[in-house]
VOSETI-675946 format. One line per field, with one value per atom (N, C-alpha, C): residue number from 1; atom name; x, y, z. Coordinates in Angstrom, 1 decimal, decimal comma. Layout:
# VOSETI-675946
i <- (NUM:...)
at <- (CA:...)
X <- (X:...)
Y <- (Y:...)
Z <- (Z:...)
//
This chain:
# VOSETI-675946
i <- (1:1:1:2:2:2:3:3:3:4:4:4:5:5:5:6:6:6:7:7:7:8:8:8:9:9:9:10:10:10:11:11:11:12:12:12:13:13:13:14:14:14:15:15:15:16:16:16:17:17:17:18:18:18:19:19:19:20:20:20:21:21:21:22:22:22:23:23:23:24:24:24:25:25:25:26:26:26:27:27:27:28:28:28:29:29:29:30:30:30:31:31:31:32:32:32:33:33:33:34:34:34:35:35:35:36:36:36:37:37:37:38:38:38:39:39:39:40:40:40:41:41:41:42:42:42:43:43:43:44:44:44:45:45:45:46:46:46:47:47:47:48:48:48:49:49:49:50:50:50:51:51:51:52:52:52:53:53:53:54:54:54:55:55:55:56:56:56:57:57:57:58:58:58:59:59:59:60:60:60:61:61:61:62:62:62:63:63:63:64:64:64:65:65:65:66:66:66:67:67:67:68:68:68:69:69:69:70:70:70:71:71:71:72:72:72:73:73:73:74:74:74:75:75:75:76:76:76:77:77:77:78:78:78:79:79:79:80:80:80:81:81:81:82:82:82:83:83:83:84:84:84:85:85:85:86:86:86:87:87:87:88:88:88:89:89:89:90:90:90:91:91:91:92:92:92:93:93:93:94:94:94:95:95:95:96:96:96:97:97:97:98:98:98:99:99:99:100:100:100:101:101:101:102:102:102:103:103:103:104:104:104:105:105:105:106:106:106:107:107:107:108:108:108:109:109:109:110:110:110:111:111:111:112:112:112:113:113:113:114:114:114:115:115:115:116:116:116:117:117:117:118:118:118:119:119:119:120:120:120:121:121:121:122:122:122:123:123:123:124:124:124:125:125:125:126:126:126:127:127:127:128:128:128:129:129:129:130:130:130:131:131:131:132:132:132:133:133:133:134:134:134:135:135:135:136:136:136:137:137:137:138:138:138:139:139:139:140:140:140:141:141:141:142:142:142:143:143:143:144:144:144:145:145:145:146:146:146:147:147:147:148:148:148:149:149:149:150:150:150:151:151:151:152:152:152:153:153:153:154:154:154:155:155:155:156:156:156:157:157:157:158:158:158:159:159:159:160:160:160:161:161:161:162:162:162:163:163:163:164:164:164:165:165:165:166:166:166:167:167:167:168:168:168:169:169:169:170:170:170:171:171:171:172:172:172:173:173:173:174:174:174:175:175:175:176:176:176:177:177:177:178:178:178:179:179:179:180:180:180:181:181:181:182:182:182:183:183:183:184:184:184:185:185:185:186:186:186:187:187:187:188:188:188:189:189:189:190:190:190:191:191:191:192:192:192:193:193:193:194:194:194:195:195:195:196:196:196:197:197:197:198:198:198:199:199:199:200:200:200:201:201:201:202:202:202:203:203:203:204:204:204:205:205:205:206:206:206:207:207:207:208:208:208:209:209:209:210:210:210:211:211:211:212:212:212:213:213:213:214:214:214:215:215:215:216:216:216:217:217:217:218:218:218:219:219:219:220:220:220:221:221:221:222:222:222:223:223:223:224:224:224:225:225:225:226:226:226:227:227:227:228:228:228:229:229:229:230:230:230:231:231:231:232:232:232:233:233:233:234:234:234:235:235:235:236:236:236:237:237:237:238:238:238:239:239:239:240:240:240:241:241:241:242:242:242:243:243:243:244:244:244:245:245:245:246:246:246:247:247:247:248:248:248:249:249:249:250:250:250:251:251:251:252:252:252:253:253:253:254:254:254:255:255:255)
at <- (N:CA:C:N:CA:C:N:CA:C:N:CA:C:N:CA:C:N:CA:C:N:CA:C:N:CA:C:N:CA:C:N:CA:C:N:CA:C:N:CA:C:N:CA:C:N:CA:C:N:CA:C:N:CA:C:N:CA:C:N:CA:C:N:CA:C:N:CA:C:N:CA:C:N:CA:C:N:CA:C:N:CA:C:N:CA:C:N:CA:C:N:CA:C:N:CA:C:N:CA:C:N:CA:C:N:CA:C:N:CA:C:N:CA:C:N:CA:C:N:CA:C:N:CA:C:N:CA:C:N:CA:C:N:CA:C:N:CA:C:N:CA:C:N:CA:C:N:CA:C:N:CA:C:N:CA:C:N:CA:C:N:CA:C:N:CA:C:N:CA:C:N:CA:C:N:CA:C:N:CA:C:N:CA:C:N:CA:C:N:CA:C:N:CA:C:N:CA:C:N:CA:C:N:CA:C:N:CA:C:N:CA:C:N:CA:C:N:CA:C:N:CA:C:N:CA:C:N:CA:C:N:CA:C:N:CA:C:N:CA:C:N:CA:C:N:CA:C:N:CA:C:N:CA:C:N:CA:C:N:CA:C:N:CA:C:N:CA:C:N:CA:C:N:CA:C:N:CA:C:N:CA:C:N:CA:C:N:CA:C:N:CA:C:N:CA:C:N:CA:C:N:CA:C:N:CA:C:N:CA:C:N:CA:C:N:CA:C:N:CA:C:N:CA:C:N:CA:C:N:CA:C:N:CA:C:N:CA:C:N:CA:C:N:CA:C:N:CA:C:N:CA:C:N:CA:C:N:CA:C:N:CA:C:N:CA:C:N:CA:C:N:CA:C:N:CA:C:N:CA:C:N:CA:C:N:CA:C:N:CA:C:N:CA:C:N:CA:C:N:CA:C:N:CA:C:N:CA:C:N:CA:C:N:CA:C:N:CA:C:N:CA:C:N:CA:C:N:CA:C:N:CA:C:N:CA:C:N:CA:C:N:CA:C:N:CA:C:N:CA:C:N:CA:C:N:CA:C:N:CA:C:N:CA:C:N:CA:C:N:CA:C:N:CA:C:N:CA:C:N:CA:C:N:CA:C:N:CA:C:N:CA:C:N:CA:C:N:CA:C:N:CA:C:N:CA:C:N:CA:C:N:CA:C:N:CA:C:N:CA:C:N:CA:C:N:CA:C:N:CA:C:N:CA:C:N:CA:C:N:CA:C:N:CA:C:N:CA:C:N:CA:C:N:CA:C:N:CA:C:N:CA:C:N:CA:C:N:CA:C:N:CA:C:N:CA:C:N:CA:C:N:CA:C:N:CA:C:N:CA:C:N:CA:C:N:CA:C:N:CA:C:N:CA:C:N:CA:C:N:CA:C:N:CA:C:N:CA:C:N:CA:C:N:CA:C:N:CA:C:N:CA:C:N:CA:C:N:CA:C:N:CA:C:N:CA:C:N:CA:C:N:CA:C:N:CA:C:N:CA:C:N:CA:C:N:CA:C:N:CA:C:N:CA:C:N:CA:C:N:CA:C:N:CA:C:N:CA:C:N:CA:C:N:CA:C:N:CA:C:N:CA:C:N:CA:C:N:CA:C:N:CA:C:N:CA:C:N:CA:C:N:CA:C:N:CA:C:N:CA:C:N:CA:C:N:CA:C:N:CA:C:N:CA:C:N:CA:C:N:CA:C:N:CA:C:N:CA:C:N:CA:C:N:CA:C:N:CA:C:N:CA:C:N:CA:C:N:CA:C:N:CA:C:N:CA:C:N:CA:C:N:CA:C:N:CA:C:N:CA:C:N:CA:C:N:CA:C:N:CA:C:N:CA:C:N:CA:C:N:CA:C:N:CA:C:N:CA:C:N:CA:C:N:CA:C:N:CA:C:N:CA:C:N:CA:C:N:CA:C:N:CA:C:N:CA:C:N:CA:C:N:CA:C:N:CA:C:N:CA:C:N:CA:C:N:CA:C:N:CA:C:N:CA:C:N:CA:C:N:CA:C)
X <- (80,4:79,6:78,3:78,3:77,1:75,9:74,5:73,2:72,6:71,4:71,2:70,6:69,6:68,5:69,2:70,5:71,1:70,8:70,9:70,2:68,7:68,0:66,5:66,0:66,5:66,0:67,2:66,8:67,8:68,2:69,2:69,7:69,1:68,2:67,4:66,4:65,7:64,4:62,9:62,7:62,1:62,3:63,0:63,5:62,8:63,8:63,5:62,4:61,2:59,8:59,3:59,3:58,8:59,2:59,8:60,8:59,9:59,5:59,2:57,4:57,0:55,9:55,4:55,2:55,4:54,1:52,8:52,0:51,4:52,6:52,7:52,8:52,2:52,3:53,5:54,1:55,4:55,0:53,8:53,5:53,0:52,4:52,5:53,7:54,5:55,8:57,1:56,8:57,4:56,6:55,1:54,5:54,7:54,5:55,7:56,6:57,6:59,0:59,1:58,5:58,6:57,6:56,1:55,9:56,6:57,7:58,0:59,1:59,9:61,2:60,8:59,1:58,8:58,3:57,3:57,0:58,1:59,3:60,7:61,6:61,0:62,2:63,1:63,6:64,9:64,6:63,4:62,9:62,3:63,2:62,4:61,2:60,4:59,7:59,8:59,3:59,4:60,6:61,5:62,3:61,5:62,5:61,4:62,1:61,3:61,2:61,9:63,4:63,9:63,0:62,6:61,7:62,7:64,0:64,5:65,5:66,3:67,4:66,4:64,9:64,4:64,5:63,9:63,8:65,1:66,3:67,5:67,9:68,1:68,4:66,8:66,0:65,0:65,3:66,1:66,3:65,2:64,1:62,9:62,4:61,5:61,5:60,8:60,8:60,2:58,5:57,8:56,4:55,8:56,3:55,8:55,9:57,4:57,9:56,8:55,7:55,6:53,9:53,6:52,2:52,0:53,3:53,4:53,0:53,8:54,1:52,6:51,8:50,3:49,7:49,8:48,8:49,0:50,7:50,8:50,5:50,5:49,7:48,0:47,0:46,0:45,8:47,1:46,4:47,0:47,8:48,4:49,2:50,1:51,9:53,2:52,2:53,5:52,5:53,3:52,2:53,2:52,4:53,1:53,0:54,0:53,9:53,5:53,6:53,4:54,0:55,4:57,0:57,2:56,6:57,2:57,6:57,8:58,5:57,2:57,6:56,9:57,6:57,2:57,6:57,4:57,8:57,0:56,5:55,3:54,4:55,2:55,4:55,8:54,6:54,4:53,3:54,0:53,1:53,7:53,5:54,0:53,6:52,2:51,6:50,4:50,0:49,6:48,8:48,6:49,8:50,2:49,3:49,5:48,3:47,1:46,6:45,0:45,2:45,0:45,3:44,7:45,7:45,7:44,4:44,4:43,3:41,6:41,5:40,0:40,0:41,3:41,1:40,7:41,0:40,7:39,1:38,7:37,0:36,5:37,2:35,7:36,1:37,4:37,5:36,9:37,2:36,9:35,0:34,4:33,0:32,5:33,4:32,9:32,7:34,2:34,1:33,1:32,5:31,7:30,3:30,3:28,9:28,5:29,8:30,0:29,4:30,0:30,1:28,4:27,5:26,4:25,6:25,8:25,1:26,2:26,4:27,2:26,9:25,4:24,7:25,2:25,2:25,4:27,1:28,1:29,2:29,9:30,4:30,9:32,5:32,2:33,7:34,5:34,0:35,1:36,2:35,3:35,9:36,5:36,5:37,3:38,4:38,4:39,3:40,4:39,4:40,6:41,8:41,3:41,7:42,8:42,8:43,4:44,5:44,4:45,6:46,5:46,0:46,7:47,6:46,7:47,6:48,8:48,7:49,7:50,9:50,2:51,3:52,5:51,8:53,0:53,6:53,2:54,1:55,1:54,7:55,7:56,9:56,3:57,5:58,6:57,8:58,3:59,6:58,7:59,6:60,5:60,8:61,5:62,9:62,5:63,7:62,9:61,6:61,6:60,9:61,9:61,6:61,3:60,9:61,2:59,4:59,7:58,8:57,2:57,4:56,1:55,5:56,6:55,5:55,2:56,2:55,5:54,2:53,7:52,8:51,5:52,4:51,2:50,7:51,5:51,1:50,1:50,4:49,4:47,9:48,0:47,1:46,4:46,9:46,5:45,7:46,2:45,8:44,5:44,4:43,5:42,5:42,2:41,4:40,8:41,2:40,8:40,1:40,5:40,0:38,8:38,5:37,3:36,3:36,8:36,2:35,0:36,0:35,2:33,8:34,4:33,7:32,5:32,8:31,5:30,5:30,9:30,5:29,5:30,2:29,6:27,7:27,8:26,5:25,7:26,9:26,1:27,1:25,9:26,5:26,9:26,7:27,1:28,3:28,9:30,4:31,3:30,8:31,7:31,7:31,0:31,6:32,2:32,5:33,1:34,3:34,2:35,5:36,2:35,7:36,3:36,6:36,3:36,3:38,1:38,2:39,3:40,4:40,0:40,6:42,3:42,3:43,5:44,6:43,9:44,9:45,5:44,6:44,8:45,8:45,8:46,6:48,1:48,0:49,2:49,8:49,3:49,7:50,1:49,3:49,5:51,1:51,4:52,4:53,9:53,7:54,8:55,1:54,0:54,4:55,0:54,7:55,0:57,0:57,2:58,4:59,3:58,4:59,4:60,1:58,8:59,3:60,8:61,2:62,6:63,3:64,0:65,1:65,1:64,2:63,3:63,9:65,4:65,3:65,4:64,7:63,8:62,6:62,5:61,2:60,4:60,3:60,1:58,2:58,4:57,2:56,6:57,1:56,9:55,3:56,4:55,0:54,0:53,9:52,8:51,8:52,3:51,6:51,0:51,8:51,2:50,0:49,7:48,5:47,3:47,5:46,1:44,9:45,5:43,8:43,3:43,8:43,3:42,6:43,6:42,6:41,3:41,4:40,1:38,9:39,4:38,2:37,9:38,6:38,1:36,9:37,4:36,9:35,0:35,5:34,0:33,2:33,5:33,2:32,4:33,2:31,9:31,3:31,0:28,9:29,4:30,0:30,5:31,0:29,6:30,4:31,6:31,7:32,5:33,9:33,8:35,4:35,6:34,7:35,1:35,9:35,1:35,9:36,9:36,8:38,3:39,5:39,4:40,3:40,9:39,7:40,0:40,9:40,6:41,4:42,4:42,6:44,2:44,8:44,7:45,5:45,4:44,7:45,3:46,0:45,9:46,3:47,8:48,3:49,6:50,2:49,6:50,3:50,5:49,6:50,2:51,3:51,5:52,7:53,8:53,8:54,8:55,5:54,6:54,6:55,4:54,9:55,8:57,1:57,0:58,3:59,5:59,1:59,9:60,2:59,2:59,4:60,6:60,3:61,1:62,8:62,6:64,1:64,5:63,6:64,5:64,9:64,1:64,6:65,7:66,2:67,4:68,4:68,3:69,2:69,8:68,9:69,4:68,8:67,9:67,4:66,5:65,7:64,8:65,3:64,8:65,2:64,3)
Y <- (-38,0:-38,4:-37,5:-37,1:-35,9:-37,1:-36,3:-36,8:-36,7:-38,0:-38,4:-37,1:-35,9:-35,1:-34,0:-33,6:-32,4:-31,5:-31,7:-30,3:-30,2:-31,2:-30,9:-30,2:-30,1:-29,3:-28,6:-27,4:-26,8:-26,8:-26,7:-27,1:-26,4:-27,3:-26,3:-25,8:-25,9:-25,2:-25,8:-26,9:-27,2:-26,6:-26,3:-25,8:-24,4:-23,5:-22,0:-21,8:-22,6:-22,1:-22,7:-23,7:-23,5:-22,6:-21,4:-20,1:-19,2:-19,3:-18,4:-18,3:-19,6:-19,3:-20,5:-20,5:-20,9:-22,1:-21,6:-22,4:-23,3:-23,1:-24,3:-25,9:-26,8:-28,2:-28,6:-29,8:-30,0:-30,9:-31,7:-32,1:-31,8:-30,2:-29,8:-29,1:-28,1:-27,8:-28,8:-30,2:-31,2:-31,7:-32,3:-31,7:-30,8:-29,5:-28,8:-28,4:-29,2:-29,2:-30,1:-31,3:-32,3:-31,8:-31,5:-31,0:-29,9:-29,3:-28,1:-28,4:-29,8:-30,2:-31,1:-31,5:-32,0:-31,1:-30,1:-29,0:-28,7:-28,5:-27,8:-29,0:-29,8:-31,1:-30,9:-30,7:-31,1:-32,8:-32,9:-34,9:-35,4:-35,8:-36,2:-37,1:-36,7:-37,7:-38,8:-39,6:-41,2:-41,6:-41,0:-40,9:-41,8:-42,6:-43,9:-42,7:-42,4:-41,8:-42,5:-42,0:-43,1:-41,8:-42,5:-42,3:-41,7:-43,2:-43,2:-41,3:-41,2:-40,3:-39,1:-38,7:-37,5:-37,2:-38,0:-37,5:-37,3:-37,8:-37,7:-36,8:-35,7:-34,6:-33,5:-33,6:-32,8:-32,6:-33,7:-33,3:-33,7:-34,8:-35,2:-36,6:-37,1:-38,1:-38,5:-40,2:-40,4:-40,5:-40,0:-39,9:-39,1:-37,6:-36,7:-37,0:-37,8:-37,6:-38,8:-39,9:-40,8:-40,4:-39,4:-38,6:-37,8:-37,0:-36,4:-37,1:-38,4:-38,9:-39,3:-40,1:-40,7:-39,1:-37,9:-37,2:-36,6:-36,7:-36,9:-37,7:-39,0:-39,9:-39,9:-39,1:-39,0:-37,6:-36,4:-36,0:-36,3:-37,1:-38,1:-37,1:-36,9:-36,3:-37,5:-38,5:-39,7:-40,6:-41,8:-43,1:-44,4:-45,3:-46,6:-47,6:-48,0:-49,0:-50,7:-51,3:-52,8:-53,6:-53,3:-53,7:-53,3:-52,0:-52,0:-50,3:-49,5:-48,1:-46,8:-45,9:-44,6:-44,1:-43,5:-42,7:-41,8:-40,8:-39,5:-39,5:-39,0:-39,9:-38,8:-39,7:-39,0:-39,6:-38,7:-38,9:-39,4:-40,1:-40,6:-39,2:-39,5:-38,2:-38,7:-40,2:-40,6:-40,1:-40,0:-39,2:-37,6:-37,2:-35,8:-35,3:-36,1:-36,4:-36,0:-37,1:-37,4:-36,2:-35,9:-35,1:-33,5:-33,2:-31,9:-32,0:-33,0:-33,3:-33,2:-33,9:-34,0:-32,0:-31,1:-29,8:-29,3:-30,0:-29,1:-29,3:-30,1:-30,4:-29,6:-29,9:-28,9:-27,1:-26,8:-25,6:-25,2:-25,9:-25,3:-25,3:-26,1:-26,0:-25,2:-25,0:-23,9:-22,4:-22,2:-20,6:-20,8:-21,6:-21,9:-21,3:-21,8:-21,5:-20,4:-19,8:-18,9:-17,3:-17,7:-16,4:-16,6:-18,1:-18,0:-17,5:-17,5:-16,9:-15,3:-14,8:-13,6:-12,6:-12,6:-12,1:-12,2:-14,0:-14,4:-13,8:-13,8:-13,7:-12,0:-12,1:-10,9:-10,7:-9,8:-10,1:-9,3:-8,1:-7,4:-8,3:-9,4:-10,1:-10,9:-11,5:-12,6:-11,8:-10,8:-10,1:-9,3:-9,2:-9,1:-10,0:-11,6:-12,2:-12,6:-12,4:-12,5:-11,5:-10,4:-9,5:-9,9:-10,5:-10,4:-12,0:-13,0:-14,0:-13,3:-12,3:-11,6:-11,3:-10,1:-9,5:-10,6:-11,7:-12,7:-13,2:-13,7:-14,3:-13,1:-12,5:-11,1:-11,0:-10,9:-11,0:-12,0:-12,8:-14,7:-14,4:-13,9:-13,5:-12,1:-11,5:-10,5:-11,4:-12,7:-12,9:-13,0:-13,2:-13,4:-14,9:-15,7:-17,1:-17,5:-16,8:-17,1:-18,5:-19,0:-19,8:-18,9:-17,6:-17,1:-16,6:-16,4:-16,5:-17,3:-18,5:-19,8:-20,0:-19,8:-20,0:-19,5:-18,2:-17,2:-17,5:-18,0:-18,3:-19,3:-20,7:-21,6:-21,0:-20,6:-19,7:-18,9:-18,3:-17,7:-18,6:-19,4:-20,2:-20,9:-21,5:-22,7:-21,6:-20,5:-19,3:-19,1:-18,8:-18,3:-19,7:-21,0:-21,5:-21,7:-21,9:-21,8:-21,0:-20,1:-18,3:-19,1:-19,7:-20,0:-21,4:-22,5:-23,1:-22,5:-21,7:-21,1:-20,6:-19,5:-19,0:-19,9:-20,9:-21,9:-22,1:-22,0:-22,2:-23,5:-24,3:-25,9:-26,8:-27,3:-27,9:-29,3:-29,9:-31,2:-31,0:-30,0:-29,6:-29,6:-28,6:-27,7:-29,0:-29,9:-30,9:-32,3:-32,3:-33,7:-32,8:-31,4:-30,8:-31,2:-30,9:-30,7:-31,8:-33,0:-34,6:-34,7:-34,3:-34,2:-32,8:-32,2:-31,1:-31,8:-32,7:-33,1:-33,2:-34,1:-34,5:-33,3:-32,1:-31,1:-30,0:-30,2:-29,2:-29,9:-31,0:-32,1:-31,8:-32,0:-31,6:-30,3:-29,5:-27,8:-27,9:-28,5:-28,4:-29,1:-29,8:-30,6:-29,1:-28,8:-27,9:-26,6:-26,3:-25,3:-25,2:-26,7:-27,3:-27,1:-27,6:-28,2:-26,9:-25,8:-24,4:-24,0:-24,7:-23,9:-24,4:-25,3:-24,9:-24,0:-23,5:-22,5:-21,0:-20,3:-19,1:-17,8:-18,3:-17,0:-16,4:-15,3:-14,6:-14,5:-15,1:-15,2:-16,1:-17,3:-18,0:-17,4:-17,1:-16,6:-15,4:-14,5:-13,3:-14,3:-14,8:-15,6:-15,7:-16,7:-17,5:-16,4:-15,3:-14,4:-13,4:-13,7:-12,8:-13,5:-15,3:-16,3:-15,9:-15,7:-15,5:-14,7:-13,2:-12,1:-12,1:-13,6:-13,6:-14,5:-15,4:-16,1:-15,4:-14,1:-13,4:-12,2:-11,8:-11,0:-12,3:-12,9:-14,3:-14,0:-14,3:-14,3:-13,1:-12,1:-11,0:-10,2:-11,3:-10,8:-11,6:-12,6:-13,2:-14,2:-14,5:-15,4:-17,0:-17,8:-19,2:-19,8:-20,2:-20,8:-20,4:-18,9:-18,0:-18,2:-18,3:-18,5:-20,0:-20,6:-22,3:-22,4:-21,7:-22,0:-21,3:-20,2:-19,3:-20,2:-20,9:-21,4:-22,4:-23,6:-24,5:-24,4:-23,1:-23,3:-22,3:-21,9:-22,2:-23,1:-23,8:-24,9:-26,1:-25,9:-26,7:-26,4:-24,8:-24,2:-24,6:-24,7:-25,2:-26,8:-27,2:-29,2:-29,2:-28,4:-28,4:-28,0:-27,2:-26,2:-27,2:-28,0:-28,7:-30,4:-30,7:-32,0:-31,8:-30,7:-30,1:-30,1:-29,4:-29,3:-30,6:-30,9:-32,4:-33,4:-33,3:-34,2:-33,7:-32,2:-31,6:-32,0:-31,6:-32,2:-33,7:-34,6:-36,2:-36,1:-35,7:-35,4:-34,6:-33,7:-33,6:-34,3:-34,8:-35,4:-35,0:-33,9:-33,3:-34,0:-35,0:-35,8:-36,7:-38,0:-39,6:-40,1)
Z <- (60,3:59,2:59,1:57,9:57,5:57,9:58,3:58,9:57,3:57,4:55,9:55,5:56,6:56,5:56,6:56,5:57,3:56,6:54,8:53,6:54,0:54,9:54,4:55,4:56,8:57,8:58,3:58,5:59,3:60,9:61,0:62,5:63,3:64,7:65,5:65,1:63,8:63,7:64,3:64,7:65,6:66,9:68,0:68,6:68,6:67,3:67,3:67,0:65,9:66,2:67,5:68,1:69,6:70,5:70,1:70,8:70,3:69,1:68,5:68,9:69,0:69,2:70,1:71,7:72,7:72,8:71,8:72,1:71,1:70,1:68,8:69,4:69,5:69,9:68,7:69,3:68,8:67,6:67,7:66,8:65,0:65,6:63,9:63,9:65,1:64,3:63,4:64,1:62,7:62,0:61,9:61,1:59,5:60,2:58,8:58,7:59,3:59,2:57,9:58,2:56,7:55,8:55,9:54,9:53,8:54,8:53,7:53,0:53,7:53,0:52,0:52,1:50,9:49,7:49,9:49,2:48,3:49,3:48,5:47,7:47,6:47,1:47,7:49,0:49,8:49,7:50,2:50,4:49,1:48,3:46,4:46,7:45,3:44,9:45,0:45,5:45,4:46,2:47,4:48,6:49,4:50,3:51,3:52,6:53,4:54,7:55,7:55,9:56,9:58,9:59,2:60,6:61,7:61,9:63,0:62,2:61,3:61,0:60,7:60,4:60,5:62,2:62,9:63,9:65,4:64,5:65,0:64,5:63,1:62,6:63,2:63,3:63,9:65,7:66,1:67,3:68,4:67,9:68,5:68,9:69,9:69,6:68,3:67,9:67,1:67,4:67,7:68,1:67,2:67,5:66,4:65,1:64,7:63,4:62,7:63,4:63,2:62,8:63,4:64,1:62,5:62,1:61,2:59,6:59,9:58,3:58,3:59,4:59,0:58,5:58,9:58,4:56,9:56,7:55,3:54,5:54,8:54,0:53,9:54,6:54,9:53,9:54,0:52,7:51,5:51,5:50,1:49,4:50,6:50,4:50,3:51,1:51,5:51,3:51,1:51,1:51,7:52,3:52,9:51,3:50,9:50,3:50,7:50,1:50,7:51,2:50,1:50,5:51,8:52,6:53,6:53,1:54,8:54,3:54,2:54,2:53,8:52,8:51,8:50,6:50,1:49,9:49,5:47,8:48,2:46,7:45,6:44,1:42,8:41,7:41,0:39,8:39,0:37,8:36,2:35,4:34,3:33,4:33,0:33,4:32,5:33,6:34,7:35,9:35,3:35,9:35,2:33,8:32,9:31,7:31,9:32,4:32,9:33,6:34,5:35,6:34,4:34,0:33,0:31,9:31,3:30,7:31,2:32,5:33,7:33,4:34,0:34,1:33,0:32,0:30,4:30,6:30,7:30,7:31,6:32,8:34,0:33,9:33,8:33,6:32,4:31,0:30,0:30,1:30,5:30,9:31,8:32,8:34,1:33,3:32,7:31,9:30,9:30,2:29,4:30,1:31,3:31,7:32,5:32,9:33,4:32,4:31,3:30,3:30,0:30,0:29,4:30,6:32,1:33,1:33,5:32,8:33,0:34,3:34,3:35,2:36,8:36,9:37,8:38,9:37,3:37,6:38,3:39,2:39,7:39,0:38,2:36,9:37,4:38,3:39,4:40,4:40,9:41,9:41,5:40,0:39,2:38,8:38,3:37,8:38,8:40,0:41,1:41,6:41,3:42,2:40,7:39,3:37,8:38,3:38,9:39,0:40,3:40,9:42,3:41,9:40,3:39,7:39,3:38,5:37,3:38,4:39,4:39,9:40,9:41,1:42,1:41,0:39,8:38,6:37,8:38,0:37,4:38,5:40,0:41,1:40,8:40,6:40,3:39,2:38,1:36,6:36,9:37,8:38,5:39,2:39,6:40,4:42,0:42,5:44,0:43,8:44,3:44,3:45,7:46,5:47,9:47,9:49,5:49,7:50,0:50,4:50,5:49,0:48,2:46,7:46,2:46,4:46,1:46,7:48,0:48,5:48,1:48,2:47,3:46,0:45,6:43,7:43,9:44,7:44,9:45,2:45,9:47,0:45,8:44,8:44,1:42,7:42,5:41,4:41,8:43,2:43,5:43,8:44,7:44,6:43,3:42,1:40,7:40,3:40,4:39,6:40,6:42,1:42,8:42,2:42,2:41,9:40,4:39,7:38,0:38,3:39,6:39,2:40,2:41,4:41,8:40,9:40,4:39,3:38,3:38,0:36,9:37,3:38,5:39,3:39,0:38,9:38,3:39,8:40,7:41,7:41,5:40,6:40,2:39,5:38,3:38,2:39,6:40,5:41,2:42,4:42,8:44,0:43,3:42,4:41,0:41,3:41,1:41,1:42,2:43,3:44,9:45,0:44,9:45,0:44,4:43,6:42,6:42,8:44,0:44,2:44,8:45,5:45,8:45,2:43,9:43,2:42,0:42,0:41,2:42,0:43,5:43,9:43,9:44,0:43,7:42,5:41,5:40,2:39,6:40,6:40,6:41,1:42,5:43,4:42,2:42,0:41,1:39,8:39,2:37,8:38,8:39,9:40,1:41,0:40,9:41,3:40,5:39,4:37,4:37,1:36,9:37,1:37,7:38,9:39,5:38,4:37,4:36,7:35,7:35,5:34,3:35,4:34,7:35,4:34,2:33,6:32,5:32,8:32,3:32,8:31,7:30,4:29,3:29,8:30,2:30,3:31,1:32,5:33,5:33,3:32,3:32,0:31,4:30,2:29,7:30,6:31,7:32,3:33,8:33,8:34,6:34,0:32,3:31,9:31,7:31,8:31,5:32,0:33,0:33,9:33,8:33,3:32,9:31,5:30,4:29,3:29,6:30,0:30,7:31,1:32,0:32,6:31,3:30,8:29,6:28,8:28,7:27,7:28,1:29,5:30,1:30,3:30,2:30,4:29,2:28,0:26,6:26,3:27,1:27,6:26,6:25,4:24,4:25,2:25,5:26,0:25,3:23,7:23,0:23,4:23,3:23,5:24,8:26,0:27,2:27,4:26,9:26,9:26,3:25,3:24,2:25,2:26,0:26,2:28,1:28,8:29,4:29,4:28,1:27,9:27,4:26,1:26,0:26,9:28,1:29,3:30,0:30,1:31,3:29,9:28,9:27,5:27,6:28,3:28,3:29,6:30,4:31,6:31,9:30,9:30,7:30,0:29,0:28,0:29,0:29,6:30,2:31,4:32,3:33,1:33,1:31,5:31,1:30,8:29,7:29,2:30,3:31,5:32,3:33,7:33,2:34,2:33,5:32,2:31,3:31,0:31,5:31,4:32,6:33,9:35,2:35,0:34,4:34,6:33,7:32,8:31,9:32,7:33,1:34,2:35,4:35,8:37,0:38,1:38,1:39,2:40,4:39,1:40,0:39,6:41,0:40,7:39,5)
//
């Protein structure tokens, strides 16, 4: 009888990174063992975490695997329901919504204030970190899907948008932001999911030149243009993000 976990971890990989790297504690190597089988939707959305069969296909006791799920629910990857169980948390599209909408305000205000303190802004270092967006989504729209450009793309996105609300140099924006940073990388992580049945390179480039128009935006001191150019990209990546959420639930992809 196939193990309920057998697609989501591979055989012995607990094992082979404690080979690989002798003074990894076993607790975060599973740890991110489930974080990444959730990252990857091997473990769906809104999936109840069976405890005893992860840590029977991981090959471990149940200790770590138990160690692991509280720190996922502490950064609100998994949650206990009340019924009973762990579950790996799924958004509404009304979250998803809200969610996209909070970003239209504080982005579209940050570049706003950014372009009106231009001074302040180092448009070398924004525009660096705009190309280093372009070039992983061009890879992406090339055909390299692998988990390290996914990572990179994250990595790349949550970076730029830091970059804008530093910049903004209004400290009451930029920690309202952080406070809300969770839920925005959460929402970042899901659109960047919806993406896999999307194997065109068509959006792909789009969405790899935003940031470059953004930072142009800001760069000709013009607040209005800066706001406008900020929101309808993050205006393009709500659309882009339901669209394809709403194709996966039509497929069948997600529960």
């Amino acid at each position: 009888m196939k193990e309920q976990y057998a697609d989501a971890f591979e055989k012995g990989i607990v094992q082979r990174r404690q080979l690989e790297n002798p003074f990894c504690k076993l607790n975060d190597v599973v740890y991110d063992c489930i974080k990444s089988a959730i990252n990857g939707l091997a473990i769906q959305p809104g999936e109840k975490l069976n405890i005893t069969e992860i840590a029977k296909t991981l090959d471990v006791s149940i200790t770590p695997v138990k160690n692991a799920i509280q720190e996922l629910v502490r950064e609100g990857l998994v949650e206990r329901r009340e019924s009973g169980g762990y579950y790996v948390f799924d958004i509404s599209e009304k979250e998803l919504t809200d969610i996209y909408d909070m970003r239209i305000c504080y982005e579209g205000f940050a570049a706003y204030l950014c372009a009106r303190r231009l001074i302040l802004v180092d448009i070398d270092k924004l525009k660096k970190a705009a190309l280093e967006h372009k070039k992983l989504w061009l890879a992406y729209a090339d055909g390299d899907d692998s988990q390290e450009n996914y990572n990179a793309r994250m990595k790349a996105e949550e970076k730029f948008n830091e970059l804008i609300m530093k910049y903004a140099d209004c400290n009451t924006l930029y920690q309202s932001y952080m406070k809300e940073k969770k839920s925005f990388e959460y929402a970042l992580r899901r659109y960047f999911d919806y993406w896999k049945i999307d194997h065109g390179a068509y959006g792909k480039k789009i969405i790899a030149e935003q940031h470059l128009i953004v930072v142009n935006a800001i760069a000709l001191g013009i607040p209005d243009i800066a706001r406008q150019a900020a929101e309808e990209h993050v205006q393009f990546e709500k659309t882009q993000c339901l669209l394809r959420r709403n194709r996966q639930t039509e497929s069948g992809y997600r529960e």
